[in-house]
N, C-alpha and C positions, 0 to 999 in steps of 0.2 A: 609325706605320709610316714607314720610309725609303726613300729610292732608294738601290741599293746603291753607286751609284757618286757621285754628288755629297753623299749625306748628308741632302738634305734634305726635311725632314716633306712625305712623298704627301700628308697630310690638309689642307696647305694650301699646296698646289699654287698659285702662281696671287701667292702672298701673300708681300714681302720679309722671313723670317725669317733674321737671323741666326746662325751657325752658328760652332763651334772644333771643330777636331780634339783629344781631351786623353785622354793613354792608350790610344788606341785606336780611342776613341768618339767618336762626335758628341754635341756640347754644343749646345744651343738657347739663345737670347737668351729669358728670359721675359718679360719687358715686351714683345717685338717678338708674343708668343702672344698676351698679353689682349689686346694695339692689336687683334690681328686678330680678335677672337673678343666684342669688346663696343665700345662708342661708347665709351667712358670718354676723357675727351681726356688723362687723368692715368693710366697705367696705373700707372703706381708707387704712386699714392695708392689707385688701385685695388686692390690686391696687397695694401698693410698693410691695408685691408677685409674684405676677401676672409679675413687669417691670423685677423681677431679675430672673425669669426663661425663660422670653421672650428676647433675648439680642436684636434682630430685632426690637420689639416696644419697648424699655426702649431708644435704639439710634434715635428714629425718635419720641419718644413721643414729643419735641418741634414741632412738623411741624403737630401733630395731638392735640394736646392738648392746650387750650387756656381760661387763665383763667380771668373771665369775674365777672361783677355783676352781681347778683340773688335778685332779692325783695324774702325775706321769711317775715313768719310773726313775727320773731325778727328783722324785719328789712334788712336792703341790707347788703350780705354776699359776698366774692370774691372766688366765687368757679371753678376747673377748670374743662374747658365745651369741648366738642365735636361737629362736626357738623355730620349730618348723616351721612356721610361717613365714620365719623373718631370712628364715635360707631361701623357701623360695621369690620373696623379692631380692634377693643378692644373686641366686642364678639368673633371674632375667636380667643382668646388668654386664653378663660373661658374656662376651661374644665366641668362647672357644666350641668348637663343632662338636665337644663333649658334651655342654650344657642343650644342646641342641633338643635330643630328646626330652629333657627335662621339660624343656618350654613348650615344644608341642601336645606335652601331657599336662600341665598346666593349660594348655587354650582349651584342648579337650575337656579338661574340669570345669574349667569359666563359663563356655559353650554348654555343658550340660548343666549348669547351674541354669543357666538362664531358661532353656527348655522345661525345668520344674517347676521353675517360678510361673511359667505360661501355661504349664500342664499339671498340677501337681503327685496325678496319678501315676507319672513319671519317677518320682523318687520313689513312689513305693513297690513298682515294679523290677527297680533298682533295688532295693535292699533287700525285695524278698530271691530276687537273681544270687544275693551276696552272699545270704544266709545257706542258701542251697548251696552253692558252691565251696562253704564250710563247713559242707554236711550234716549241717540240720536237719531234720524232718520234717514233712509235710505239714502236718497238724499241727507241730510247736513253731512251726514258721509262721500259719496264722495266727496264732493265738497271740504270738508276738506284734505281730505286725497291729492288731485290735491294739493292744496294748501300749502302743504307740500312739495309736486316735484317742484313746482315752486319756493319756496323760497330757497330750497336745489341750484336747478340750479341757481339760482343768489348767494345764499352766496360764492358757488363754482367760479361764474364768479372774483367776489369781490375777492376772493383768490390770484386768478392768476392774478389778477391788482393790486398787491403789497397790499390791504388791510389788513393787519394781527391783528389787537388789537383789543381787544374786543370792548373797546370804539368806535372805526370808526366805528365799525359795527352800535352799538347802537344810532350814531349818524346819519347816512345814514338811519336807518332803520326809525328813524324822521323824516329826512326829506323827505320820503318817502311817511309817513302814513298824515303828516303835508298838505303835496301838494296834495294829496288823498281825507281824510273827513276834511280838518282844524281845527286837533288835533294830538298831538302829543301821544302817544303810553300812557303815563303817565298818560294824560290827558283823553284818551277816557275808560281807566279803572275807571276812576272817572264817568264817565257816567253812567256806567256802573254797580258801587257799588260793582266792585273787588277789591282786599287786592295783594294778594299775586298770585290771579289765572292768569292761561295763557289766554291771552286776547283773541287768534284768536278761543280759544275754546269757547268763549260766544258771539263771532258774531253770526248775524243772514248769514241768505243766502247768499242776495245782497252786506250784508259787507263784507263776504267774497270773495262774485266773483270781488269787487272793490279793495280788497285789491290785489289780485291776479294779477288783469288789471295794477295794478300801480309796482309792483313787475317783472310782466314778459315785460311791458313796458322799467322799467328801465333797466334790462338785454338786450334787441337787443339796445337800444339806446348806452351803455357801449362799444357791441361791436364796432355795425355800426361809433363808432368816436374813439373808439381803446382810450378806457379813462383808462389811467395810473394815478396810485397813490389815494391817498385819496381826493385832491381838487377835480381832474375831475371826478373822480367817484362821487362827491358831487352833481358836477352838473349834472349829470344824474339822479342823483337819482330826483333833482326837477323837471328834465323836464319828468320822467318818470312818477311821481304821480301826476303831473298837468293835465300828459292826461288823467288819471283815473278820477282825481278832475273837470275835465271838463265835462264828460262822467256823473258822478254821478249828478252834477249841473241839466246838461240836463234832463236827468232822473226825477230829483225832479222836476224840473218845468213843465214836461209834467206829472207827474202822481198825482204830488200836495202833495205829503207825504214824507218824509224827510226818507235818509239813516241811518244814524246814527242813532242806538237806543239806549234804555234803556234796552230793552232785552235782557236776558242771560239766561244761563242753570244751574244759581247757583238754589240748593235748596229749596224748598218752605218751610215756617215757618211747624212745626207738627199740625195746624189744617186747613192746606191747605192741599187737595186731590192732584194734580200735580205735577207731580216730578221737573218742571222745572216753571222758572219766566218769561217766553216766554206768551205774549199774541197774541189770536187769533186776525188774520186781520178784 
């Protein structure tokens, strides 16, 4: 698990892991995990250990392990890195009574995976527990959570209309948000003064119900013209956020105050009192 804004492993809070940005993702130093997670004063000698009793990660370490630059303070060193995921299959391989908790919080994850999968009303009672526990509020807790079954049902439409790479998605999802508030996803996180955060979680209200207008828009328009492949599904997708981005226009010229905010639910500095950077109307 990460922090979404610095990157670095929650699970070891506390503890100097090094870190790279590469493609997108955070990369982890893995010798900087074993230092933390066992006495070994050699964690490198520990690691080659570790592959030749493990034959399962010693055959897949290329597809887990990827070695990258590191700014230290001698300078840039090419050390090899893990992504969070790829730490936590290297902790199950630790048998030190460090790693201990880690793994029990991992069976806990796997375990709850599976109960969602059997119940699905389960994860959403989970994220809306999460969102309250991050001080959210009521009302934009459901509105959020809608906004989640909305975007599920259209990814899901997208599915079945031959859409499959990640990229179409990412680009429909633009032209989506484009035709909607007249920015693109990238764009409206600069607004915004997000990094790395999930953007629909620092809409406000209204950006959320317009994002939603333009989302569940473009899924009947998909249907209603039976749009195959990624072109026609393209074009749905603008005529779907144009009706949103029309709607919103409206909006703004009878109420005189603009959608698109500045406001979010990042953090307030430590001698601001409010937990969030949301200003009263």
């Amino acid at each position: 698990m990460t922090d979404e804004t610095t990157g670095k492993l929650v699970v070891f809070k506390g503890k100097e892991i090094r870190r790279v940005l590469h493609n997108g993702e955070w990369f982890f130093a893995l010798v900087d995990i074993v230092a933390a997670l066992t006495d070994s004063p050699n964690p490198t000698d520990y690691l080659k250990k570790m592959r030749s009793r493990d034959e399962a990660l010693s055959e897949g370490w290329g597809q887990i392990v990827t070695p990258l630059e590191i700014e230290t303070p001698g300078g840039k060193q090419r050390i090899n890195c893990v992504t969070a995921e790829g730490a936590f299959r290297v902790i199950q391989s630790i048998p030190s009574p460090k790693a201990e908790p880690f793994k029990r919080w991992l069976a806990k994850v796997g375990y709850e995976r599976v109960q969602e999968i059997e119940n699905p009303e389960l994860a959403s009672q989970r994220a809306r527990a999460l969102y309250k526990a991050k001080g959210y509020p009521d009302a934009w807790i459901e509105k959020r959570m809608r906004s989640i079954a909305i975007r599920e049902e259209l990814t899901e439409e997208w599915n079945e209309r031959g859409i499959k790479e990640d990229r179409e998605y990412s680009i429909l999802t633009a032209e989506i948000s484009k035709a909607t508030f007249g920015l693109t996803p990238s764009e409206y996180s600069k607004v915004k003064g997000l990094k790395r955060q999930n953007l629909r979680d620092h809409m406000t209200d209204l950006e959320l119900i317009f994002s939603m207008l333009g989302e569940a828009s473009t899924t009947e328009i998909a249907r209603n013209r039976d749009a195959q492949g990624f072109e026609e599904n393209k074009v749905a997708a603008r005529v779907g956020g144009k009706i949103a981005g029309n709607a919103r226009r409206e909006l703004e010229e009878k109420s005189g105050r603009k959608v698109v905010s500045k406001d979010n639910f990042l953090p307030m500095k430590p001698d601001r009192k409010k937990i969030t950077a949301r200003k009263k109307p």
